[in-house]
Backbone as a chain_set.jsonl record, in Angstrom:
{"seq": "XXXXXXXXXXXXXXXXXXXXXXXXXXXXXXXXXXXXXXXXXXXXXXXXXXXXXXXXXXXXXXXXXXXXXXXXXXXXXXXXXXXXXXXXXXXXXXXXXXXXXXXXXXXXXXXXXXXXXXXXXXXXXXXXXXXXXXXXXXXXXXXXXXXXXXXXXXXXXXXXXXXXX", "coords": {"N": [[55.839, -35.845, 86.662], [56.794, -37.021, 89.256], [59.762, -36.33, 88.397], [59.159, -33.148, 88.921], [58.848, -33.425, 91.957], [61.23, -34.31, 92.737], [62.691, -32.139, 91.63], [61.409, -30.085, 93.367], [61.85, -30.797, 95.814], [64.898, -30.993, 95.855], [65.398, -28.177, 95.06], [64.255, -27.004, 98.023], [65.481, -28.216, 99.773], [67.992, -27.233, 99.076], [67.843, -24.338, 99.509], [67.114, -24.546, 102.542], [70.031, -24.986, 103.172], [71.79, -22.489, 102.259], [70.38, -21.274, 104.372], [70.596, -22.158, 107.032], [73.555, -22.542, 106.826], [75.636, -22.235, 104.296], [75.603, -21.76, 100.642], [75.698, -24.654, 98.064], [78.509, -24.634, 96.608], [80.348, -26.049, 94.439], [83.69, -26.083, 94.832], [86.551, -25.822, 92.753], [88.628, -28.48, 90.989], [91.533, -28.018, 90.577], [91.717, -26.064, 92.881], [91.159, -27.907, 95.042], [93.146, -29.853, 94.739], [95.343, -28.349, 95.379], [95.093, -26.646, 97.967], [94.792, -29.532, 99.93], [97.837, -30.091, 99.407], [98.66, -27.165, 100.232], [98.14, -27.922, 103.045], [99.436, -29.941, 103.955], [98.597, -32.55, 104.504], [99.365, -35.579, 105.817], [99.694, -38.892, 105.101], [97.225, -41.173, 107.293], [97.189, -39.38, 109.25], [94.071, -37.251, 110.982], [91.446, -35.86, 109.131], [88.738, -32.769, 108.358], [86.23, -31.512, 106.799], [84.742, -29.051, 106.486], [81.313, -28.498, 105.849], [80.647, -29.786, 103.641], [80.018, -30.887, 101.524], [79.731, -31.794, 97.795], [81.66, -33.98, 98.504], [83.66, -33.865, 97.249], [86.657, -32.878, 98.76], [86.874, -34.773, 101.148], [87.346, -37.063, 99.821], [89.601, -36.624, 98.438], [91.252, -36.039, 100.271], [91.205, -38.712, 101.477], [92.445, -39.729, 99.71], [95.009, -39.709, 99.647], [95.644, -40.725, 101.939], [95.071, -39.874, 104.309], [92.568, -40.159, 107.439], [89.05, -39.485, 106.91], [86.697, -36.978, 107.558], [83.561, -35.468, 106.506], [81.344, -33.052, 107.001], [77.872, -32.541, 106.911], [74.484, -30.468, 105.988], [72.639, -30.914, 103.796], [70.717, -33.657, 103.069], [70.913, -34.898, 100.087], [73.216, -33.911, 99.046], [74.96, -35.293, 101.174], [74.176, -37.946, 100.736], [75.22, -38.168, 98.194], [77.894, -37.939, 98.016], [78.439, -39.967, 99.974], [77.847, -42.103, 98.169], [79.701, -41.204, 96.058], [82.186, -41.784, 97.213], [81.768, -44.656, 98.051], [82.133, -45.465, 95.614], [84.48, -44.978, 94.853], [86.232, -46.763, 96.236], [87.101, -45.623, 99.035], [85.723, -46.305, 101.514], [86.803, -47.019, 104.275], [88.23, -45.207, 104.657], [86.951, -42.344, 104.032], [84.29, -40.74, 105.308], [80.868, -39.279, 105.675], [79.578, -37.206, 107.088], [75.965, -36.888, 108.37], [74.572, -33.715, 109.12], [75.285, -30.581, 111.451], [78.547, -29.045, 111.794], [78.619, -27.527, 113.803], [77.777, -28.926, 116.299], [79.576, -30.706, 116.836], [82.42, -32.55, 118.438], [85.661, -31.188, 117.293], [87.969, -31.967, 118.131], [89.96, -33.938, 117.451], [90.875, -33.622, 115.037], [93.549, -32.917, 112.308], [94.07, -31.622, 110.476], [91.775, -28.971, 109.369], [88.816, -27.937, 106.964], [88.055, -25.542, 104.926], [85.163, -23.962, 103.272], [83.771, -21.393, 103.599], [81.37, -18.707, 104.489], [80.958, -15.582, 104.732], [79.657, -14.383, 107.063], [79.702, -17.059, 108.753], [82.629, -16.816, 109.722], [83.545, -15.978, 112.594], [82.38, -16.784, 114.348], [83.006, -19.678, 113.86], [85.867, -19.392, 114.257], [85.96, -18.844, 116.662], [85.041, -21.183, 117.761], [86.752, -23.12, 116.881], [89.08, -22.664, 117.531], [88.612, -22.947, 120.334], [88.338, -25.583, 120.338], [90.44, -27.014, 118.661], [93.572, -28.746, 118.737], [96.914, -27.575, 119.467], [99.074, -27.937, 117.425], [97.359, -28.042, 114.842], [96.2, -27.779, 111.448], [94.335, -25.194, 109.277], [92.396, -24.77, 106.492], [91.258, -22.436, 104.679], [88.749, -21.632, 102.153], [88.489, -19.097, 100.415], [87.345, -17.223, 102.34], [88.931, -15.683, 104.865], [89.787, -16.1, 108.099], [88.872, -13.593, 110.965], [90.353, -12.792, 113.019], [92.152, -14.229, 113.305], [95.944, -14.57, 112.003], [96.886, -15.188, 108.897], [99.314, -17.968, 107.963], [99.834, -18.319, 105.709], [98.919, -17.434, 102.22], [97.739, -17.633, 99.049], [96.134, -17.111, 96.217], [92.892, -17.761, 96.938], [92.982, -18.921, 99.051], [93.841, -19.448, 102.588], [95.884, -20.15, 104.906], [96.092, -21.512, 107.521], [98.429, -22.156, 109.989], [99.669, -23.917, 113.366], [97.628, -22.871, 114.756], [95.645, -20.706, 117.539], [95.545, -20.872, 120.47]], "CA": [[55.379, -35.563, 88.004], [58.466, -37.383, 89.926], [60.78, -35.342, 88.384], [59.062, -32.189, 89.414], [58.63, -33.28, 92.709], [62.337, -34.251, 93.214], [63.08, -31.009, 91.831], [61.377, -29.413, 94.4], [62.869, -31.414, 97.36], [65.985, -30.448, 95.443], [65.308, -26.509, 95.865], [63.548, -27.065, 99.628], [67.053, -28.55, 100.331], [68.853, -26.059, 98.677], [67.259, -23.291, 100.019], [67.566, -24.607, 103.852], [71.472, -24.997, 103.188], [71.708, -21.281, 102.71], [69.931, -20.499, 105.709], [71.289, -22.856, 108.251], [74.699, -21.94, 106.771], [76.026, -21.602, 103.109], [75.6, -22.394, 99.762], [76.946, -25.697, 97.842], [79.48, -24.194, 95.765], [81.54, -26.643, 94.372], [85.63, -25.899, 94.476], [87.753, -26.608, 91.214], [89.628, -29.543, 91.518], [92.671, -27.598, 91.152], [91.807, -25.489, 93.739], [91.491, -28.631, 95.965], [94.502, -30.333, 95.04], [96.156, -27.14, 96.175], [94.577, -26.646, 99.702], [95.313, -30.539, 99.984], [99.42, -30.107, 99.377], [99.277, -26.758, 101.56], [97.739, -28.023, 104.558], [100.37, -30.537, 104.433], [97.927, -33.549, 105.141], [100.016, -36.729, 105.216], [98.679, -40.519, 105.579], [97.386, -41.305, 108.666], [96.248, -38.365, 109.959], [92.426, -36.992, 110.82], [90.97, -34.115, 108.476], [88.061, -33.112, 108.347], [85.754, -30.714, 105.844], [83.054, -28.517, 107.204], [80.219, -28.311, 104.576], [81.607, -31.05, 102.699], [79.054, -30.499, 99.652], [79.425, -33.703, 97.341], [82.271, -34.862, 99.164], [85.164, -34.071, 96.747], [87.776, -32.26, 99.681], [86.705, -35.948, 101.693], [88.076, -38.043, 98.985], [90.639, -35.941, 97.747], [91.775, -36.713, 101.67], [91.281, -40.076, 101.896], [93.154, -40.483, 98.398], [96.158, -39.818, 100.516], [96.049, -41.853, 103.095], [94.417, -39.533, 105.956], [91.244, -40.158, 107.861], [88.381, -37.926, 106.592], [85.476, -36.901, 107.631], [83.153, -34.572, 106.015], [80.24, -32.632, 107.771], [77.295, -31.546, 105.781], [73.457, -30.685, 106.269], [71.926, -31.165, 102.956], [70.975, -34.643, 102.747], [71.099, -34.97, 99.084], [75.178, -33.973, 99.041], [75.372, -36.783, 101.721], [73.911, -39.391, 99.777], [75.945, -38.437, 96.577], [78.779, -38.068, 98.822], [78.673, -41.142, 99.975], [78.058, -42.642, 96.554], [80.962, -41.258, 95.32], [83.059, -42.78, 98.245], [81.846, -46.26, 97.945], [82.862, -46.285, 93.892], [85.902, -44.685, 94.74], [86.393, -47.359, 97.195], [87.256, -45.258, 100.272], [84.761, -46.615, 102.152], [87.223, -47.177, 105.149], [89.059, -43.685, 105.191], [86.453, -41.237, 103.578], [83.275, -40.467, 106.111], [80.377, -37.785, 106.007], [78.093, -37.211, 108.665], [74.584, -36.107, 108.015], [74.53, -32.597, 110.232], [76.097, -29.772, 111.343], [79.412, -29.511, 112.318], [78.422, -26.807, 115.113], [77.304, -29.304, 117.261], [80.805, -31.749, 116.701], [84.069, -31.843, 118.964], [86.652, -30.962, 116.583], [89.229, -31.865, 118.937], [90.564, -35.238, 117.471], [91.422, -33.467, 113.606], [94.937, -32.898, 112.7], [93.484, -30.506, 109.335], [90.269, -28.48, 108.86], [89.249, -26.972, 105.508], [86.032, -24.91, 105.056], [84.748, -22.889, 101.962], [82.263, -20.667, 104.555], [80.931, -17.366, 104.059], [81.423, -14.267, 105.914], [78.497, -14.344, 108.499], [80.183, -17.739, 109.918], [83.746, -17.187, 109.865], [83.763, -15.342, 113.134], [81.755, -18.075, 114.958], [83.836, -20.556, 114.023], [87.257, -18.867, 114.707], [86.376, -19.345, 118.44], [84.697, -22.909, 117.974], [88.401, -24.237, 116.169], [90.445, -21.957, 119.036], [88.635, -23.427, 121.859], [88.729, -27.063, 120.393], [91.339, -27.645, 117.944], [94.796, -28.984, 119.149], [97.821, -26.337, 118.581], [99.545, -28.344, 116.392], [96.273, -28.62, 113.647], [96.174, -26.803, 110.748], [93.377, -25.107, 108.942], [92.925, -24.44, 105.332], [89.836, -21.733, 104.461], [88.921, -21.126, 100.936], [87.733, -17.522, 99.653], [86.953, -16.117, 103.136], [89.834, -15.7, 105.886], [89.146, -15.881, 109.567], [88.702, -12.077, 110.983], [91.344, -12.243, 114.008], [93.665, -14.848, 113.052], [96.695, -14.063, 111.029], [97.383, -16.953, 108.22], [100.711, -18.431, 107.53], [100.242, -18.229, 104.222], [98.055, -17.034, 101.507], [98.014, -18.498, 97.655], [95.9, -16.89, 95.841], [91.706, -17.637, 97.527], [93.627, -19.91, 99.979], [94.234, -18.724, 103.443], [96.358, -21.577, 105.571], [96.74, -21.134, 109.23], [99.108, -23.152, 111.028], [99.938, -23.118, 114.868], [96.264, -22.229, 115.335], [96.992, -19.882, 118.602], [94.933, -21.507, 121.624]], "C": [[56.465, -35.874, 89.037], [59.253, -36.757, 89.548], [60.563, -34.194, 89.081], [59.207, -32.29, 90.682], [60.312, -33.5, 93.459], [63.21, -32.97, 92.521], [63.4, -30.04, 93.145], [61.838, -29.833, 95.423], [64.054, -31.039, 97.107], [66.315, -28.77, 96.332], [65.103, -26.196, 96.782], [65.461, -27.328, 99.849], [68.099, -27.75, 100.281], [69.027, -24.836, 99.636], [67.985, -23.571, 101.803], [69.05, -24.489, 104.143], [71.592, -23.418, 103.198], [70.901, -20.826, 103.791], [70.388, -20.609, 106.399], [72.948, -22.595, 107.709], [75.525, -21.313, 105.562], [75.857, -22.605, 102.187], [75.936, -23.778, 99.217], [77.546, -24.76, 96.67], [80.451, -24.616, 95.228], [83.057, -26.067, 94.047], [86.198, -26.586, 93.246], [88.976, -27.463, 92.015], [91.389, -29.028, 91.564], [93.239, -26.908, 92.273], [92.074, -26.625, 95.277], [92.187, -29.58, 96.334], [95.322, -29.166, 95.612], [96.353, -26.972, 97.615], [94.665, -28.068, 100.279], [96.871, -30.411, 100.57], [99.363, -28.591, 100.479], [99.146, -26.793, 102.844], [98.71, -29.444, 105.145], [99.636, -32.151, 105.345], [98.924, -34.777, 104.803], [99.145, -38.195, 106.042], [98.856, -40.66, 106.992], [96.818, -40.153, 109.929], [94.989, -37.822, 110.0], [92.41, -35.973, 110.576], [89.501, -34.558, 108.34], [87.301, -31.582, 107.468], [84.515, -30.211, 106.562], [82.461, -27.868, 106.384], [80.97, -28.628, 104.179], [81.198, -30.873, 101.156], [79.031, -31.589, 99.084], [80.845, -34.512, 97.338], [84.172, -34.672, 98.611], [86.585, -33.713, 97.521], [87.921, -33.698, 100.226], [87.912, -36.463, 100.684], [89.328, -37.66, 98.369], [92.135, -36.202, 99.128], [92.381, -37.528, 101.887], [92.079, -40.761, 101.114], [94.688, -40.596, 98.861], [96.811, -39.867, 101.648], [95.851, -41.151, 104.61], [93.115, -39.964, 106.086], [90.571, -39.01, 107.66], [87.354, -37.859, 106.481], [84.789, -35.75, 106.852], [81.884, -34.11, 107.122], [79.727, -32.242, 106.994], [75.514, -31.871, 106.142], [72.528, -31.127, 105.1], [72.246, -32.635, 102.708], [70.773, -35.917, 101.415], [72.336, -35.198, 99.221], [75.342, -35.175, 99.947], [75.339, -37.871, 101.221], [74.891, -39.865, 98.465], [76.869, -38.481, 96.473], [79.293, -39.694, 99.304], [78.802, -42.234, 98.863], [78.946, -42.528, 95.972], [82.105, -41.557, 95.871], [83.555, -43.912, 97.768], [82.413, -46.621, 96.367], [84.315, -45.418, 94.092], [86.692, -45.906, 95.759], [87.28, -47.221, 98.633], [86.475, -45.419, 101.15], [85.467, -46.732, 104.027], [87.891, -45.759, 105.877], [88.129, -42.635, 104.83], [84.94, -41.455, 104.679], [82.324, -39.265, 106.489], [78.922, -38.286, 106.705], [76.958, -36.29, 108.165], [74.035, -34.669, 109.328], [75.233, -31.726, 110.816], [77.058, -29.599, 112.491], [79.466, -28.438, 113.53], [78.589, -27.508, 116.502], [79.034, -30.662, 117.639], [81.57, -31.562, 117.088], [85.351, -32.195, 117.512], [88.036, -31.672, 116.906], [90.275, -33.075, 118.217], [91.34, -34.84, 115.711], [92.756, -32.573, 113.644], [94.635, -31.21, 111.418], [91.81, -30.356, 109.772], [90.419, -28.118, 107.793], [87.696, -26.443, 105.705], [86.251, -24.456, 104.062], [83.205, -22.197, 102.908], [81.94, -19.375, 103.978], [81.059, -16.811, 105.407], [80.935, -14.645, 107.046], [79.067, -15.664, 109.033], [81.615, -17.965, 110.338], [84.109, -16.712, 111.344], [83.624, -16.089, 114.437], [82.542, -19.093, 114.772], [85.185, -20.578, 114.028], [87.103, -19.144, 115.856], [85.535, -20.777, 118.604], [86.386, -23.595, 117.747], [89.196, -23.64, 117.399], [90.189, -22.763, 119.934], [88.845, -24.882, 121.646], [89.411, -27.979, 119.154], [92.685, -27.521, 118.863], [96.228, -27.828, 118.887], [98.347, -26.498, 117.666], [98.852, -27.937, 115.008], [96.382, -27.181, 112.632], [95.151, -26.474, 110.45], [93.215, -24.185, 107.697], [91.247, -23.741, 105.039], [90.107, -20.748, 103.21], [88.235, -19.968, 100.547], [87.843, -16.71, 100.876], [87.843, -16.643, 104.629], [88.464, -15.54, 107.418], [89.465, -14.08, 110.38], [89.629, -12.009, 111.982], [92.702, -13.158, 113.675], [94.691, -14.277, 111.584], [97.08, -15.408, 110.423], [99.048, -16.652, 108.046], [101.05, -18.509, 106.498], [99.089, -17.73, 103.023], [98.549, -16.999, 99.682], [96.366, -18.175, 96.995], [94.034, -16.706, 96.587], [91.733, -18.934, 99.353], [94.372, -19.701, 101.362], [95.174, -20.152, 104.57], [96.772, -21.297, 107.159], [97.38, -21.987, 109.689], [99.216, -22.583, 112.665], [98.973, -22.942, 115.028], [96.565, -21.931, 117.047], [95.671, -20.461, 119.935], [94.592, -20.862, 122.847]], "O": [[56.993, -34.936, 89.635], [59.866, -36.303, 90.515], [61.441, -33.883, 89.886], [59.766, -31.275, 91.097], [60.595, -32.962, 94.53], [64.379, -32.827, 92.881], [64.385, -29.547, 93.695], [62.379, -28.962, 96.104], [64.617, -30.627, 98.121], [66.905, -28.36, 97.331], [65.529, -25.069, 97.035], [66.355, -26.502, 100.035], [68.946, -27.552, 101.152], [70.002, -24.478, 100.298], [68.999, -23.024, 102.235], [69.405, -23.972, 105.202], [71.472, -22.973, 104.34], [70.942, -19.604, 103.935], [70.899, -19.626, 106.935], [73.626, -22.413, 108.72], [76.027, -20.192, 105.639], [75.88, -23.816, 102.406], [76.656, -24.328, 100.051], [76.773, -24.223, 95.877], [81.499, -23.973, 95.277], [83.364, -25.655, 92.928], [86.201, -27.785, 92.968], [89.747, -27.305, 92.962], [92.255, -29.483, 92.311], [94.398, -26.897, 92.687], [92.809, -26.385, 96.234], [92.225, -30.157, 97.42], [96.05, -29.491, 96.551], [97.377, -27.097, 98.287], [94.607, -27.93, 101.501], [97.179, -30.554, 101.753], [99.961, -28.735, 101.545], [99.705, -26.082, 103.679], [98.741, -29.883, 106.295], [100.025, -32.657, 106.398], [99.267, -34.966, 103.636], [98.41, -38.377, 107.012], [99.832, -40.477, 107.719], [96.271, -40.223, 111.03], [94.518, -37.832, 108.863], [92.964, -35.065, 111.196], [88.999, -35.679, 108.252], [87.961, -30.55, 107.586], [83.577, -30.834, 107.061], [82.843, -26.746, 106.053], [82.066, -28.068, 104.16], [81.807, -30.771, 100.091], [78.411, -32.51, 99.617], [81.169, -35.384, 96.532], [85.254, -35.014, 99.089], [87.619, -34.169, 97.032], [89.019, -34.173, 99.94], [89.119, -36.259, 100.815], [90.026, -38.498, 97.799], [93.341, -36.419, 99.009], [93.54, -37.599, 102.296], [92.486, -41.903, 101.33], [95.438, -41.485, 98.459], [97.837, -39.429, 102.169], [96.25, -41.583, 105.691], [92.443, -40.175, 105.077], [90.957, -37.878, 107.948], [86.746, -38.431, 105.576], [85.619, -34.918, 106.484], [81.565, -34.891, 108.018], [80.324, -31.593, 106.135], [75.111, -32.989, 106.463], [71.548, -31.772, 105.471], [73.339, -33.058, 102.332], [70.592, -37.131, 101.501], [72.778, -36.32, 99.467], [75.909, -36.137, 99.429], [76.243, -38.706, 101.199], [75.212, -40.936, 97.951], [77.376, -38.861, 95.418], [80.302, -40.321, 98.982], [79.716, -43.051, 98.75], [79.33, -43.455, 95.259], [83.103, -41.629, 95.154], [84.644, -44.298, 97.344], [82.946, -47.668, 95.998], [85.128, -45.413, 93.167], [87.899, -45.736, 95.928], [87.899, -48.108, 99.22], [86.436, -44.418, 101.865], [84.682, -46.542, 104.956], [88.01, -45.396, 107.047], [88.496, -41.63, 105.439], [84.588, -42.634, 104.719], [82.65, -38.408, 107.312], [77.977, -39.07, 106.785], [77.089, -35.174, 107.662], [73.214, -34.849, 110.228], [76.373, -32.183, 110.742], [76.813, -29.814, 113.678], [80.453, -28.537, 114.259], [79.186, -27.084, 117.491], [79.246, -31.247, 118.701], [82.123, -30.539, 116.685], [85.687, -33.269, 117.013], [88.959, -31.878, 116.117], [91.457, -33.007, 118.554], [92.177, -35.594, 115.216], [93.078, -31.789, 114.536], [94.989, -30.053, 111.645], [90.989, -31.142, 110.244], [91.521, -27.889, 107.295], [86.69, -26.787, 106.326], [87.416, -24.391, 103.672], [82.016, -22.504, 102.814], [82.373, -19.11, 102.857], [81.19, -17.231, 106.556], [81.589, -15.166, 107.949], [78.961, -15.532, 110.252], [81.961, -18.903, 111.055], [85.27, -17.072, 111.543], [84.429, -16.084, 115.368], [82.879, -19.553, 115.863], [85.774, -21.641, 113.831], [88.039, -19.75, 116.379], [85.506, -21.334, 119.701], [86.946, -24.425, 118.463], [89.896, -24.35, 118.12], [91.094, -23.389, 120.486], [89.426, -25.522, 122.522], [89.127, -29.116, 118.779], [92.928, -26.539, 119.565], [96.252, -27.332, 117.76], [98.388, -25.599, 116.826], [99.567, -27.539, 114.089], [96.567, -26.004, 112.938], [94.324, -27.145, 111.068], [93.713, -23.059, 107.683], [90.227, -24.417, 105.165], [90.88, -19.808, 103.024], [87.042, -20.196, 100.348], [88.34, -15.59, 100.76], [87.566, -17.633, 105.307], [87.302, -15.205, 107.65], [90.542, -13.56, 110.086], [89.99, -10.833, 112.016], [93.891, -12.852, 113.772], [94.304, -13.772, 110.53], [97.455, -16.417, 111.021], [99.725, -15.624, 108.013], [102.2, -18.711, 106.109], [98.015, -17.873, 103.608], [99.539, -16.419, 99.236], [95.46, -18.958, 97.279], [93.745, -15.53, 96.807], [90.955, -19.4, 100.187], [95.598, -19.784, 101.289], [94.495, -21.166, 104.733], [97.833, -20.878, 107.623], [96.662, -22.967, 109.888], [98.998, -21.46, 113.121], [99.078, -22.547, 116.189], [97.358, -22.573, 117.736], [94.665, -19.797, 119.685], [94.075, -21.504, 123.76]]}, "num_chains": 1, "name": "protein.A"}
């Protein structure tokens, strides 16, 4: 009976994540050591993951020495997210916020990374324009942004630098 029922809170949760924005889809760890080394994150600096999922871009972050937040609405992935923080013991550099990063000033991150889907890349091309720094980079996996031109492209890996202000 408990199992079924944390099934279903499972699938309720699920479900709302595709509505309010996209899937969890976890990324291959090679894919996110990759997008790591080309966004050129070095210690010390603030990145931050929008739809974090169960946290692995965060920690993959924090493992080298930047500040890193994650954003994410399903609050399952937060919990397990965080769980896999505290035994990784990034508890000081790795950080995910329960909610969506719509509502969040961007302005203070040096990296972004997303894995989004179509329907919000368009929307959040002029959220990161109007409040990311020029410097900041931004690393978006499978699905490019529709007006910007990337700086580089590696296979499902689109990397913008300069973001154009």
């Amino acid at each position: 009976m408990i199992l079924n029922l944390v099934l279903l809170l499972f699938v309720i949760l699920l479900l709302s994540s595709v509505v309010r924005g996209a899937p969890f889809v976890p990324t291959h760890g090679s894919r996110v050591a990759r997008m790591i080394e080309l966004s050129e994150l070095k210690p010390g600096e603030k990145a931050a993951d929008l739809g974090s999922g169960d946290g692995r871009i965060v920690i993959a972050m924090a493992r080298i020495g930047a500040i890193a937040h994650g954003y994410e609405i399903n609050p399952f992935l937060v919990w397990w997210s965080r769980y896999k923080i505290r035994r990784a013991g990034l508890q000081d550099q790795a950080f995910i916020h329960l909610g969506s990063f719509w509502s969040k000033d961007l302005s203070k991150f040096d990296v972004v990374t997303v894995f989004g889907t179509t329907h919000i890349m368009k929307g959040l091309e002029k959220k990161l324009k109007k409040e990311l720094k020029s410097n900041a980079r931004v690393i978006s996996y499978v699905f490019a942004f529709p007006s910007w031109e990337y700086a580089q492209k590696e296979s499902a890996i689109f990397v913008y630098r300069q973001v154009q202000i």
